[in-house]
N, C-alpha and C positions, 0 to 999 in steps of 0.2 A: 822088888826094886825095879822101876822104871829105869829102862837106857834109852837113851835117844841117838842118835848116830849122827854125824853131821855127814854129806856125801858132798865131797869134792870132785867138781868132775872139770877137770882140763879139755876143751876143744879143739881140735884142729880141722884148719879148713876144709872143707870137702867132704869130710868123713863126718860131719854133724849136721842132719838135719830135722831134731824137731823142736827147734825154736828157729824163730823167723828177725832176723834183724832188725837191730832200729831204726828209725827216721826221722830225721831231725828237718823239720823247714824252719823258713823266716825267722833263722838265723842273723842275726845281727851284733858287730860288734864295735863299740864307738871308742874311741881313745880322744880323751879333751886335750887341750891345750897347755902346755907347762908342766905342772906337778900335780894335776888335777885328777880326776879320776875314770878309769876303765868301766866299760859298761858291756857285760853279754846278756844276750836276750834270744830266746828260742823256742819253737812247742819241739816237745818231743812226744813220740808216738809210737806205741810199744801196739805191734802187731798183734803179737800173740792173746793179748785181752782185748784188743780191740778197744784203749782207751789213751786219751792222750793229756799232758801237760802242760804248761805253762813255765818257763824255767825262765828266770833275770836275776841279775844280782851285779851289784856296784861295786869294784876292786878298788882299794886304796890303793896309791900311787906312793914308793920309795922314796922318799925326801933325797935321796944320797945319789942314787943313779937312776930315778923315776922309773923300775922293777914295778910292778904289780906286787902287792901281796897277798901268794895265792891259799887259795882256803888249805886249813889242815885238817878237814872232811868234805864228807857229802854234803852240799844243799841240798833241802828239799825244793820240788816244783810247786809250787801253787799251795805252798802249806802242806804237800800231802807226803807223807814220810815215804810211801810206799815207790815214791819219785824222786830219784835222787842224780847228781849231777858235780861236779867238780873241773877243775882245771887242774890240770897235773903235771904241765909245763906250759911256758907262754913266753914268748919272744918278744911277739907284737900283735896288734888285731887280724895281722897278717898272715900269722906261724902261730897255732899254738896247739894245744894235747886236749882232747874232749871226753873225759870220759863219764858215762852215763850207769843209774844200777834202777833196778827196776827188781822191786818182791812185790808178789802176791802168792794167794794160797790157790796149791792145788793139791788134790788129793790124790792124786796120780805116784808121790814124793814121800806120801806118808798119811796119820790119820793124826785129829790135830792133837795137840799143838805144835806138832811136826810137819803140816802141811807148807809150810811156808818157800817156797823157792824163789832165790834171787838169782838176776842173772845179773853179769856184767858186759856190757862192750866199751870200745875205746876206740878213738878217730882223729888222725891227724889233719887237724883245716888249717889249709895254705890259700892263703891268697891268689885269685888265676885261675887256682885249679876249682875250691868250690865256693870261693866269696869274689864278688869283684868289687873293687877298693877304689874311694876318692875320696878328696879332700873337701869337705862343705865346710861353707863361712865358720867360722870362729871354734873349728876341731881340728883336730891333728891328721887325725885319719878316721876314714867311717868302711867298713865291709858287711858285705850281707851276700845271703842268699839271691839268686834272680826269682823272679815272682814265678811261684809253682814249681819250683825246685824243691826235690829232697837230696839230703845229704845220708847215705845209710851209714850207720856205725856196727861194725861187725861185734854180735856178740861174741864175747870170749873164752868167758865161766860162768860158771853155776854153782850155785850151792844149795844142798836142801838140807 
């Protein structure tokens, strides 16, 4: 009989280092006008493979108190499952929760089809501190990244 083991592994900072944080640039986040709809847009860039994504996706907007409604999973980046990405709380384009998962296979973890390790990190973006925010014609509010900025997201866990 085959057993597989899941390994759960909790992080704490300082004390983990071999995986390399994420990096998020040209970061962008658009909120339209009225009841309209939320727009995030970002590459992310996962060090450790040396490979990076493409992540956007369009939030409906609360008819009731104009809320976002946030996903109740991961998106994928760019189609590719192995890139995934969600909002986990959101205020406004200004204040919200980023959190990013990222599997690929390594055999380091196991032999397959146990090879698979996912990590996760999570990143609070506030306005000021890593988007800077205005108002263009006919939207509510627009924030983004400054050009050639990254944003790191601290990985948090892993799972193999």
């Amino acid at each position: 009989m085959l057993l597989s083991t899941v390994l759960v592994l909790s992080l704490v900072q300082g004390i983990f280092a071999a995986w390399q944080d994420f990096r998020v640039s040209k970061l962008r986040a658009v909120a339209c006008n009225g009841f309209g709809r939320t727009s995030v847009k970002f590459t992310f860039d996962d060090p450790n493979t040396n490979q990076t994504a493409g992540c956007e996706a369009d939030f409906a907007r609360n008819g009731t108190d104009g809320a976002i409604v946030l996903p109740d999973s991961y998106l994928s980046c760019d189609n590719d499952p192995w890139f995934g990405w969600t909002l986990s709380e959101f205020e406004s384009v200004r204040k919200f929760t980023l959190e990013l998962r990222r599997s690929y296979r390594d055999p380091s973890v196991g032999d397959p089809p146990q090879d698979i390790l996912t990590l996760f990190g999570e990143r609070n973006i506030t306005g000021g501190e890593d988007t800077r925010c205005w108002t263009p014609p006919r939207r509510a509010l627009e924030c983004s990244t400054p050009a050639n900025s990254t944003v790191i997201v601290l990985v948090t866990s892993a799972i193999a």
